[in-house]
Structure formats: structure tokens, C-alpha cells
N, C-alpha and C positions, 0 to 999 in steps of 0.2 A: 794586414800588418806584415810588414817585413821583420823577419827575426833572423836565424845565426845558420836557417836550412837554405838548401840554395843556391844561384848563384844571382847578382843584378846586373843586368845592361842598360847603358843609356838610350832612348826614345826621345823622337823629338813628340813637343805638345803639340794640339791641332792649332793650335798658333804658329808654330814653328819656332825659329831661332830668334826675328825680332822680338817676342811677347817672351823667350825664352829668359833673354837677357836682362829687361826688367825685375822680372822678378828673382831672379840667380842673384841680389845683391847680397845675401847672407854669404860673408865668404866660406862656411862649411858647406852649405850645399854648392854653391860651384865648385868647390875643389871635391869635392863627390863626381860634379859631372865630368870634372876636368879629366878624373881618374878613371871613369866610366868610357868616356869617348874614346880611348886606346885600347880596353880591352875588358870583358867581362870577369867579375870578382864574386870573392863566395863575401858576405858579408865580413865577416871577421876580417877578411885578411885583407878587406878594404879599410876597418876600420884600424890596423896596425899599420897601415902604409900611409894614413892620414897621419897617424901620430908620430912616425918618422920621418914625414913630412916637417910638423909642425913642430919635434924635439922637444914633446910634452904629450901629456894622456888625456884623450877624448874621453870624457864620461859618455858612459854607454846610453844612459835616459836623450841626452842631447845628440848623439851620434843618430839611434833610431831611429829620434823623433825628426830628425833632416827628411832620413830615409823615406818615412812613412808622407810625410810634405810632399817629396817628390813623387814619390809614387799616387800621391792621390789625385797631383795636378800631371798626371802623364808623362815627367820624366824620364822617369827610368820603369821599370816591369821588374817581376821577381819571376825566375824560372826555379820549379820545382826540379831537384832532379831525382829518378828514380820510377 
């Protein structure tokens, strides 16, 4: 489970980028990966750069539950730091 320790990078799946694209049609999680492909984020400060992005507030339950999607289909990885 990805939570607020951390930081996330994007990964591509052992699909790769075609099978990546299919399923990235949620536009929260592509603009996760969008934000992910330029540089690695601590959680939070990804989910504050989504919402001034989007000039309104990501509920946290729906922010995670992107996260935790992606990470389970190989997207992105969580590094511990410490």
C-alpha cells in the first residue's frame, strides 16, 4: 500500500507503453504518471501538485486508491527512504 512515507517513481509494466496506454484512461492516474515521468515525488507533494493542477481538492481515499492501482499493475514502485 502506498501511503504519505516515501517517495514514487514511474515504471514502465511488463507490457510496456502500448498496454500502458489502455489502461491509463482514468485521467487521475495518467496525470499521476504524467507527473511521475519528469521526476520522482514524495506522495503528498504529488498529491498537492495534482490539485494545482486541477484548481480543486483530490480526496485522499481516491488519490491513494489511483496510487495503490498503479502500483499493483507495475506502474509506478514506492521507495522507502531511510
Amino acid at each position: 500500500m502506498i501511503d504519505g512515507r516515501g517517495s514514487i517513481r514511474w515504471v514502465y509494466a511488463d507490457g510496456g507503453p502500448s498496454d500502458a496506454m489502455e489502461w491509463l484512461t482514468s485521467g487521475l492516474r495518467r496525470d499521476i504518471c504524467v507527473l511521475l515521468y519528469e521526476e520522482e515525488w514524495r506522495a503528498q507533494s504529488l498529491k498537492s501538485a495534482l490539485e494545482k493542477r486541477y484548481d480543486r481538492r483530490v480526496k485522499p481515499d481516491r488519490f491513494y486508491g489511483a496510487l495503490d492501482a498503479l502500483n499493483s499493475k507495475g506502474f509506478v514502485e514506492k521507495r522507502v527512504e531511510g
